[in-house]
C-alpha positions as a Markdown table, in Angstrom:
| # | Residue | x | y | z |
|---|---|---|---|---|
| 1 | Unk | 10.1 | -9.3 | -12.1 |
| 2 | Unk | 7.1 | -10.2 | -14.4 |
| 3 | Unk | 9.2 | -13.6 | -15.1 |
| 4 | Unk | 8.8 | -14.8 | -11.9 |
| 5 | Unk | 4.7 | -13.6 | -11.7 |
| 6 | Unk | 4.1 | -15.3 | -14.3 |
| 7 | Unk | 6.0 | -18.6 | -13.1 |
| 8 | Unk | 4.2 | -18.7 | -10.1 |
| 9 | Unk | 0.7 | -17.9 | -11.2 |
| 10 | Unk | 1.5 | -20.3 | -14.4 |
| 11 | Unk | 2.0 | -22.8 | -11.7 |
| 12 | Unk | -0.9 | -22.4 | -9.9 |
| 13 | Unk | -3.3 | -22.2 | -13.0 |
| 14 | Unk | -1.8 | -25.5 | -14.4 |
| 15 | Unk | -2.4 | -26.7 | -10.8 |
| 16 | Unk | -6.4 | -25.5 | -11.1 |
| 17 | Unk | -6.4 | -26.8 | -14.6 |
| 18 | Unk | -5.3 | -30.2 | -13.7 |
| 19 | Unk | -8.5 | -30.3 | -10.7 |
| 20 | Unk | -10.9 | -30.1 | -13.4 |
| 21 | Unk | -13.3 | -32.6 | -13.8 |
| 22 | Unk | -12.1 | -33.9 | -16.8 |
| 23 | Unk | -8.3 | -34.7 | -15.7 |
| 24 | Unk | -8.1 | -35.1 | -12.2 |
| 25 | Unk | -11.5 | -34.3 | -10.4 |
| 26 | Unk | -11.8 | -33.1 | -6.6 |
| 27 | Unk | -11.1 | -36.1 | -4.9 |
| 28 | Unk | -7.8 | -37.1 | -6.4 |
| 29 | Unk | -6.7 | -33.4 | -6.9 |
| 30 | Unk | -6.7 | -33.5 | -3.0 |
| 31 | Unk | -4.8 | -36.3 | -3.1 |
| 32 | Unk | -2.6 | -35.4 | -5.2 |
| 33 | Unk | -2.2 | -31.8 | -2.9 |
| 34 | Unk | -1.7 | -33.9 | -0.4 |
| 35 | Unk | 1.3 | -36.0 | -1.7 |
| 36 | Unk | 3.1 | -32.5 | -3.6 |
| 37 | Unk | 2.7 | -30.8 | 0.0 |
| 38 | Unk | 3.8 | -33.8 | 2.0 |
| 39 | Unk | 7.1 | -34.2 | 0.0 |
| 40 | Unk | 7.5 | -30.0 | -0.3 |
| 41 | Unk | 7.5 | -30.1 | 3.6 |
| 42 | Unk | 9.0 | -33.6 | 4.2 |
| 43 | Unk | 12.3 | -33.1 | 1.6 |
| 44 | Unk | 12.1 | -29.9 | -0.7 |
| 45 | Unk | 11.7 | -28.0 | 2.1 |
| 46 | Unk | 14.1 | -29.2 | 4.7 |
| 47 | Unk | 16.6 | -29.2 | 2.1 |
| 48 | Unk | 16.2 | -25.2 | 1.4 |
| 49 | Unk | 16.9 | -25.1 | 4.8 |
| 50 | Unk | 19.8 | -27.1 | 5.2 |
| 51 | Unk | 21.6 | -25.1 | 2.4 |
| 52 | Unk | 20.7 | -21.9 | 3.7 |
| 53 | Unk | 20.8 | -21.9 | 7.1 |
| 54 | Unk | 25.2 | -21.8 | 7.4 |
| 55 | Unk | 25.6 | -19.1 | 5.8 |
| 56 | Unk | 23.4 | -17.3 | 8.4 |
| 57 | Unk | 25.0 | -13.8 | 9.7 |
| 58 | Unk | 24.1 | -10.4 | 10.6 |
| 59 | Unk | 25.9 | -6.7 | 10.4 |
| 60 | Unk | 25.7 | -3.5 | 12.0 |
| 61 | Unk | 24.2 | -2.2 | 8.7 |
| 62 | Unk | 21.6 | -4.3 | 8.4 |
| 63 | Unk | 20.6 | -4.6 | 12.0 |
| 64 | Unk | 17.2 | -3.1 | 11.2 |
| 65 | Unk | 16.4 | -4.6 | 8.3 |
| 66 | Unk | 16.3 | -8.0 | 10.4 |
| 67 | Unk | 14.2 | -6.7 | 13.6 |
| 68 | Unk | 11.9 | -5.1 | 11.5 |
| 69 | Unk | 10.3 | -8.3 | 10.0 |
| 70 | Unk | 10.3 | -9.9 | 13.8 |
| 71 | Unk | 8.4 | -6.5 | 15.0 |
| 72 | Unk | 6.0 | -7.4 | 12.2 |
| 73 | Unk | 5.4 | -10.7 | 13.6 |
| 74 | Unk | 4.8 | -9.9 | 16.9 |
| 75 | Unk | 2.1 | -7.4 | 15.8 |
| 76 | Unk | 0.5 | -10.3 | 13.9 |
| 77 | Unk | 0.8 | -12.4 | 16.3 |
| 78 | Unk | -1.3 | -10.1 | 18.7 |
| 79 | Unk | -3.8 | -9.9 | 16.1 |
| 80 | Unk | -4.2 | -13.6 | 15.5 |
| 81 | Unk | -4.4 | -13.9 | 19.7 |
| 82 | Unk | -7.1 | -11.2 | 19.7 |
| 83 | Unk | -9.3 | -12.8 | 17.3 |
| 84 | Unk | -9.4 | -16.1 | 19.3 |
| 85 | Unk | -10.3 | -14.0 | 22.0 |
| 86 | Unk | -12.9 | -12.9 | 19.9 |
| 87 | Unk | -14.2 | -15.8 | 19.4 |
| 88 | Unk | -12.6 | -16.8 | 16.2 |
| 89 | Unk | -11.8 | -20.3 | 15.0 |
| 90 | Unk | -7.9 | -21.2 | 15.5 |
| 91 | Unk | -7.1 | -22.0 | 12.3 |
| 92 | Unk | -8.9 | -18.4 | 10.6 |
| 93 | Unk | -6.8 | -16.8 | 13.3 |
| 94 | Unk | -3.8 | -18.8 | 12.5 |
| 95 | Unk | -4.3 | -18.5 | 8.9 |
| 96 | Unk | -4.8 | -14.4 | 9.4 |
| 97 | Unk | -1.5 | -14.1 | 11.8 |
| 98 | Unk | 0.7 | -16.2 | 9.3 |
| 99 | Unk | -0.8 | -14.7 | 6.6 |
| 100 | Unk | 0.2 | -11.0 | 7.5 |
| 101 | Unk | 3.7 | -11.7 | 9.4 |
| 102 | Unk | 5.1 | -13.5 | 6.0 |
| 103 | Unk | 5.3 | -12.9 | 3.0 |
| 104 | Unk | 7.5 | -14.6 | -0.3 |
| 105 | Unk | 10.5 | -12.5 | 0.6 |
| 106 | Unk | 12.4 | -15.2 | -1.0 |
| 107 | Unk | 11.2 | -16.2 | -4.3 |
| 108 | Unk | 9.6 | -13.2 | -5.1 |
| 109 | Unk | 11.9 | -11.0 | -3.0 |
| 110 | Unk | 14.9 | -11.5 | -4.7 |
| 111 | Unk | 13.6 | -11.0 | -8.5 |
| 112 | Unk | 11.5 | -8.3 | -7.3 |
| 113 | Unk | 13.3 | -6.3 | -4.8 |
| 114 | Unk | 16.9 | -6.0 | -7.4 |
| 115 | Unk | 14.4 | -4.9 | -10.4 |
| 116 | Unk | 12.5 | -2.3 | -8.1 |
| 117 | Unk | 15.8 | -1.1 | -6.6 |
| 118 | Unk | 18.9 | -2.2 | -8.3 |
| 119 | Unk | 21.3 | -5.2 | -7.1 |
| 120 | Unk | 22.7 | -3.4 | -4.5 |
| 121 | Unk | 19.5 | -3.9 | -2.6 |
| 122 | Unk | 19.8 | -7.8 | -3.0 |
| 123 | Unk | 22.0 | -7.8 | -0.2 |
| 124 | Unk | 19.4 | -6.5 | 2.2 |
| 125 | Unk | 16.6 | -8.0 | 0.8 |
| 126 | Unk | 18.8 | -11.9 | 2.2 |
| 127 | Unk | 19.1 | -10.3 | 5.5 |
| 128 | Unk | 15.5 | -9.7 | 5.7 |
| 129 | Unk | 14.5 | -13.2 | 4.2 |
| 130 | Unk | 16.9 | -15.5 | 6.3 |
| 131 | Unk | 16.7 | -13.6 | 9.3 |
| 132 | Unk | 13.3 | -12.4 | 9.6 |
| 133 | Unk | 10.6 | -14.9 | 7.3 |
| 134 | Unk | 13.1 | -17.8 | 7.3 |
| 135 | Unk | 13.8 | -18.2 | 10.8 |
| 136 | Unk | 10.5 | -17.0 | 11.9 |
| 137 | Unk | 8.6 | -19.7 | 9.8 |
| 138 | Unk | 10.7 | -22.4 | 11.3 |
| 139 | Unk | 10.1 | -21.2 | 15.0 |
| 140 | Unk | 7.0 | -19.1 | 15.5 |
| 141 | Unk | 5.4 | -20.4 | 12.0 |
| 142 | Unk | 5.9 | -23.8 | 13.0 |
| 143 | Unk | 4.9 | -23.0 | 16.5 |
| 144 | Unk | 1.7 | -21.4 | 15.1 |
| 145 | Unk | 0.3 | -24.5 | 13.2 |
| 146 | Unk | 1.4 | -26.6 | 16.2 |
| 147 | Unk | -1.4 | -24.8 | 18.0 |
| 148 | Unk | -4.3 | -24.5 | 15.7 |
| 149 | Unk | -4.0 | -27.7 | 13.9 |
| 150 | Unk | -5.0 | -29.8 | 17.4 |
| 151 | Unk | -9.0 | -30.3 | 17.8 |
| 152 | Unk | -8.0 | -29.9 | 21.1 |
| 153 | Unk | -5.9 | -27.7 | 23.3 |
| 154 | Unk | -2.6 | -29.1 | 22.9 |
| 155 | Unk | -0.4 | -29.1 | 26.1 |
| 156 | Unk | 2.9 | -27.8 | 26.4 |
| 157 | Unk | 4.7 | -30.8 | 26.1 |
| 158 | Unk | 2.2 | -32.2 | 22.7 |
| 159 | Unk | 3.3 | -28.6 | 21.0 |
| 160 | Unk | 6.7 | -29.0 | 22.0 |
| 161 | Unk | 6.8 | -33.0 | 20.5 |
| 162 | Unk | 4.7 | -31.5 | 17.1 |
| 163 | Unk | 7.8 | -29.1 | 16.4 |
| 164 | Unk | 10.4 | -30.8 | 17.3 |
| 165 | Unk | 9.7 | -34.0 | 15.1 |
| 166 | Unk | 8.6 | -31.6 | 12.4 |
| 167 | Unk | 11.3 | -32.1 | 9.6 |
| 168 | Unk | 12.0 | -28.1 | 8.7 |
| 169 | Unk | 12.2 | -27.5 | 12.2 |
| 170 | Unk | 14.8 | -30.9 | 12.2 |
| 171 | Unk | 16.4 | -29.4 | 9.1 |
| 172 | Unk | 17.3 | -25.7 | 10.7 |
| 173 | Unk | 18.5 | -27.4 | 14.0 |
| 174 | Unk | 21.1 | -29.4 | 12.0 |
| 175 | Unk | 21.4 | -26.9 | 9.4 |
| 176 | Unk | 22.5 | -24.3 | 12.2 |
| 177 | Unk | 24.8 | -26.5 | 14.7 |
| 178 | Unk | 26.1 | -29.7 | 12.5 |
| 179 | Unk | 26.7 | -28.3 | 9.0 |
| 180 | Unk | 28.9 | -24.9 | 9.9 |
| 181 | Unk | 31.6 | -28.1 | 11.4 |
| 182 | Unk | 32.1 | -29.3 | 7.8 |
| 183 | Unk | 35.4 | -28.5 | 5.8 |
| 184 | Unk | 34.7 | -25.8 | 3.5 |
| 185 | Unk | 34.5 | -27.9 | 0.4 |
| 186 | Unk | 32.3 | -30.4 | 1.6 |
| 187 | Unk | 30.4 | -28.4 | 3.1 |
| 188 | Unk | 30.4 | -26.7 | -0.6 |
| 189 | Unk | 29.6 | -30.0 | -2.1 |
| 190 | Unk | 26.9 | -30.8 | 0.5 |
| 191 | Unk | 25.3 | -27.6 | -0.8 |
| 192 | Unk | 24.8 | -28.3 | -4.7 |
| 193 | Unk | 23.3 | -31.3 | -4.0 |
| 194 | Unk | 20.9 | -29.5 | -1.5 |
| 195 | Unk | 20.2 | -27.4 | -3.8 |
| 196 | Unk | 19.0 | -29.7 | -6.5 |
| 197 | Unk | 17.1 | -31.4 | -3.8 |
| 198 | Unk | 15.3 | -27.9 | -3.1 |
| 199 | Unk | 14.5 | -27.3 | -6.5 |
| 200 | Unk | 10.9 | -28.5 | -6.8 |
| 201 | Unk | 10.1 | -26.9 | -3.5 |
| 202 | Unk | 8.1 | -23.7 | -5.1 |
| 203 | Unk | 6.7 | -25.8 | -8.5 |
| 204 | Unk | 5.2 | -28.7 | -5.8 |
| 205 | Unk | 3.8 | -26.2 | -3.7 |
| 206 | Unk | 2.2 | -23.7 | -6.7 |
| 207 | Unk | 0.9 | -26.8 | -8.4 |
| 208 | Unk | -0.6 | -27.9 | -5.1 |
| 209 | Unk | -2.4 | -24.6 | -4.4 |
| 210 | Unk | -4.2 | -24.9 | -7.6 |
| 211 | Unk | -5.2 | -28.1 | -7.3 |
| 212 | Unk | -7.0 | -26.8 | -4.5 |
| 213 | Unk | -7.7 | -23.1 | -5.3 |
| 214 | Unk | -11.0 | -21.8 | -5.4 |
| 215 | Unk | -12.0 | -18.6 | -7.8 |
| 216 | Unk | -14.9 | -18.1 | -5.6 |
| 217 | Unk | -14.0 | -19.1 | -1.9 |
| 218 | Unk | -17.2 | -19.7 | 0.2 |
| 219 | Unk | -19.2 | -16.6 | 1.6 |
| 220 | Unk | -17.7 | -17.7 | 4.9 |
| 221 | Unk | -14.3 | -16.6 | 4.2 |
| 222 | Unk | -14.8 | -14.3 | 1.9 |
| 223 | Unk | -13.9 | -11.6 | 4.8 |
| 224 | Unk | -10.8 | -12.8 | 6.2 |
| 225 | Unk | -9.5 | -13.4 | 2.9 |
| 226 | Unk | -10.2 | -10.1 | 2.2 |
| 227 | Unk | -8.6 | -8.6 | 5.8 |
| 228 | Unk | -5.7 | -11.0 | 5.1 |
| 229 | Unk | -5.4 | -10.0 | 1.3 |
| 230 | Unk | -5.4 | -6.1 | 2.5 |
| 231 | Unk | -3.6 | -6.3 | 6.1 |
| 232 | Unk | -0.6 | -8.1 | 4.0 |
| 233 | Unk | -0.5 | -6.2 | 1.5 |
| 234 | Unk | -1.7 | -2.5 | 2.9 |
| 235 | Unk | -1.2 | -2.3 | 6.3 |
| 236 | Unk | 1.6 | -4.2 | 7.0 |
| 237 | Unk | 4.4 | -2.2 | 4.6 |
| 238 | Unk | 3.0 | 0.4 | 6.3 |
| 239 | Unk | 3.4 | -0.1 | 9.9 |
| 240 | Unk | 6.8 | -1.1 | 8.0 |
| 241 | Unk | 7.7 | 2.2 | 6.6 |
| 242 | Unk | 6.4 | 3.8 | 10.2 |
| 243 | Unk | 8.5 | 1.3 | 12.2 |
| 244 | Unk | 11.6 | 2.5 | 9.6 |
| 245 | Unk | 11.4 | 6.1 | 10.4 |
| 246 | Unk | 10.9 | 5.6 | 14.0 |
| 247 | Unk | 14.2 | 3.5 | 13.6 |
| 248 | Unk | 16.2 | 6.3 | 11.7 |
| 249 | Unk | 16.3 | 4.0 | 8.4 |
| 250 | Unk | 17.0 | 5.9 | 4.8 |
| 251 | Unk | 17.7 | 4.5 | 1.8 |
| 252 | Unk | 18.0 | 1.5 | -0.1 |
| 253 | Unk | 17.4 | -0.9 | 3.2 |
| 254 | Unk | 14.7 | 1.4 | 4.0 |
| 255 | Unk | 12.7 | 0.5 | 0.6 |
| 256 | Unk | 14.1 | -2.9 | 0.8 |
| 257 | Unk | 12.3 | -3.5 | 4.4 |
| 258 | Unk | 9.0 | -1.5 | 3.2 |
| 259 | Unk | 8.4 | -3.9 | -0.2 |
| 260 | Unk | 9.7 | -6.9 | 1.8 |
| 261 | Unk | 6.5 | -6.4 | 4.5 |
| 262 | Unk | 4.6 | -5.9 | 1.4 |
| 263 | Unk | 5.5 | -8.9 | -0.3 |
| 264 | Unk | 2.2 | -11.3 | -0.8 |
| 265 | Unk | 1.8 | -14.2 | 1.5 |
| 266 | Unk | 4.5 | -17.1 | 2.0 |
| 267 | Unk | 3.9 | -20.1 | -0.8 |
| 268 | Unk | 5.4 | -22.4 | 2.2 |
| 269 | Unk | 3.0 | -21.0 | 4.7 |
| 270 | Unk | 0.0 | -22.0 | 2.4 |
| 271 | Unk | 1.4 | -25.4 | 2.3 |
| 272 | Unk | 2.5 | -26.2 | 5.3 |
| 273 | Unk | -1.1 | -25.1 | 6.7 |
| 274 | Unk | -2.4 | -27.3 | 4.0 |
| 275 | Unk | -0.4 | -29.8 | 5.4 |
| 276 | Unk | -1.7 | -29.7 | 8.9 |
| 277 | Unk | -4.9 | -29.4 | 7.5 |
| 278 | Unk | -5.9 | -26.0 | 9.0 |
| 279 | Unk | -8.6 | -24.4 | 7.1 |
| 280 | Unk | -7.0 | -25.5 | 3.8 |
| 281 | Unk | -9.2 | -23.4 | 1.3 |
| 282 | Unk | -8.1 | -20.0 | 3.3 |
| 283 | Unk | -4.8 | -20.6 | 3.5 |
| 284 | Unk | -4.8 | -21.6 | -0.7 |
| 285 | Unk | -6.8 | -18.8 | -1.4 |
| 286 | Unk | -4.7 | -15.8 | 0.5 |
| 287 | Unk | -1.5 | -17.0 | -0.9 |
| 288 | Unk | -3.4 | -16.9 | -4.6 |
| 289 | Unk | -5.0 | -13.8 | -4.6 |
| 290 | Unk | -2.4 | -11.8 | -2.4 |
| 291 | Unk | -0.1 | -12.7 | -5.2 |
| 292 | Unk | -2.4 | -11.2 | -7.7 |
| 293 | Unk | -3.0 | -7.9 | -5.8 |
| 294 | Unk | 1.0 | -8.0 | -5.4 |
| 295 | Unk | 1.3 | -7.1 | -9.0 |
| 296 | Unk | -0.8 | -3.7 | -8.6 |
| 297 | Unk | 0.4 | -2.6 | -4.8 |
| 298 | Unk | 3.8 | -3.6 | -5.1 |
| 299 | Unk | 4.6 | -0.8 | -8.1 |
| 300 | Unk | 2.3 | 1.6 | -5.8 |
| 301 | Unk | 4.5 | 1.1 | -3.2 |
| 302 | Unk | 7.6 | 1.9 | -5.0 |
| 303 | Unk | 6.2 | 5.2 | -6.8 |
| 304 | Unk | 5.3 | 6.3 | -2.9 |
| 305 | Unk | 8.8 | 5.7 | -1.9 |
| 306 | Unk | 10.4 | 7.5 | -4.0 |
| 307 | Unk | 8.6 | 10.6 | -3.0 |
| 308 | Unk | 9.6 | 10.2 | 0.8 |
């Protein structure tokens, strides 16, 4: 579990290092962003989905542990709708509703979740990744940026265009009709090279947030980082663990679902908002410093667990 930390955050420090003025400077470290993010969402990306989304399937046992994430998202969806109606920017409220409904329930998720609770719980914490975060970010995710990144209302039919030319979205669609047709062993073959393809996805997008990470975000967004940083990390494992015993859910999926809300926020949500360009420094700065806090609330999260 510290392993993987210290990757990420290694990652995104050599990404901040490289932005100083002495290497790379702030005009081609955004450029540089730029490029790591456009070919994270354009190939790395669409690749992780294309080997993952086959093997997609649900149980009876884990039937909870895969609506729970989507109940999650439809509360921070709500909240992200109430604060345009507030009178919030679209891309704070974007940022804010993405930033709470997913978390790294992948990379993080499955080093954390087996160390925390044992491999048994591996098995649960997939179902909760590819069925909740995975599929969400490819519809609803996608759907989200669609929205905020126009500087105008988008119509129905300009939101619609945006996703479906969108290449993860493109990936999933193939990934989920065309690829389950293949013969098992080339559709086993198809898969190695997909996942060599999908290798740099989390390096490219780590390096990228640091390029553009700042220590001290501006005064402006200093408070929604800070209700993103605690609604991810806080609130949302506990509406989680409420939602759970509502539901009837003991054990290890129970846990499993609880430190999966409480995850910090998606690496690939950070980029693919940086690559829309919706309020770029926000969306950098909740995935950096929700990891951070991870490394404190996650353990507190698992000591209170085992006392329910």
């Amino acid at each position: 579990m510290a392993m993987t930390f210290l990757l990420l955050t290694s990652l995104m420090a050599l990404g901040r290092l490289l932005a100083s003025p002495r290497l790379l400077g702030p005009v081609h470290s955004g450029r540089v962003a730029d490029l790591l993010n456009r070919l994270a969402i354009s190939v790395f990306f669409p690749a992780a989905i294309l080997r993952q989304a086959p093997g997609l399937s649900a149980s009876a046992d884990t039937a909870v542990v895969a609506i729970v994430p989507w109940l999650l998202l439809g509360v921070a969806m709500v909240v992200g709708l109430v604060m345009v109606r507030m009178g919030a920017r679209r891309g704070v409220a974007a940022c804010t509703a993405l930033g709470l409904a997913f978390g790294n329930t992948a990379f993080l998720g499955y080093a954390v979740i087996p160390a925390m609770l044992g491999d048994d719980a591996l098995r649960f914490a997939v179902v909760s990744d590819q069925l909740g975060s995975f599929i969400g970010v490819s519809t609803v995710g996608l759907v989200t940026i669609s929205l905020a990144a126009g500087q105008q209302r988008p119509t129905v039919w300009t939101m619609v265009r945006r996703v479906l030319v969108f290449p993860p979205f493109i990936a999933l669609v193939v990934g989920v009709t065309l690829l389950p047709r293949l013969p098992p062993d080339t559709l086993a073959s198809v898969g190695d090279v997909l996942r060599i393809v999908a290798l740099p996805l989390l390096p490219s997008m780590a390096v990228a947030m640091g390029l553009r990470l700042q220590l001290r975000p501006p005064a402006h967004l200093r408070g929604p980082l800070l209700g993103i940083v605690v609604g991810k990390l806080v609130v949302m494992p506990a509406l989680a663990l409420l939602l759970v015993l509502v539901l009837g859910q003991h054990g290890v999926a129970r846990d499993v679902i609880v430190l999966q809300a409480g995850m910090p926020v998606m690496v690939t949500i950070g980029a693919l908002l940086g690559f829309k360009n919706v309020e770029t420094e926000l969306a950098t700065a909740m995935v950096a410093f929700s990891t951070l806090a991870s490394l404190l609330t996650l353990p507190l999260w698992q000591v209170l667990l085992l006392h329910i």
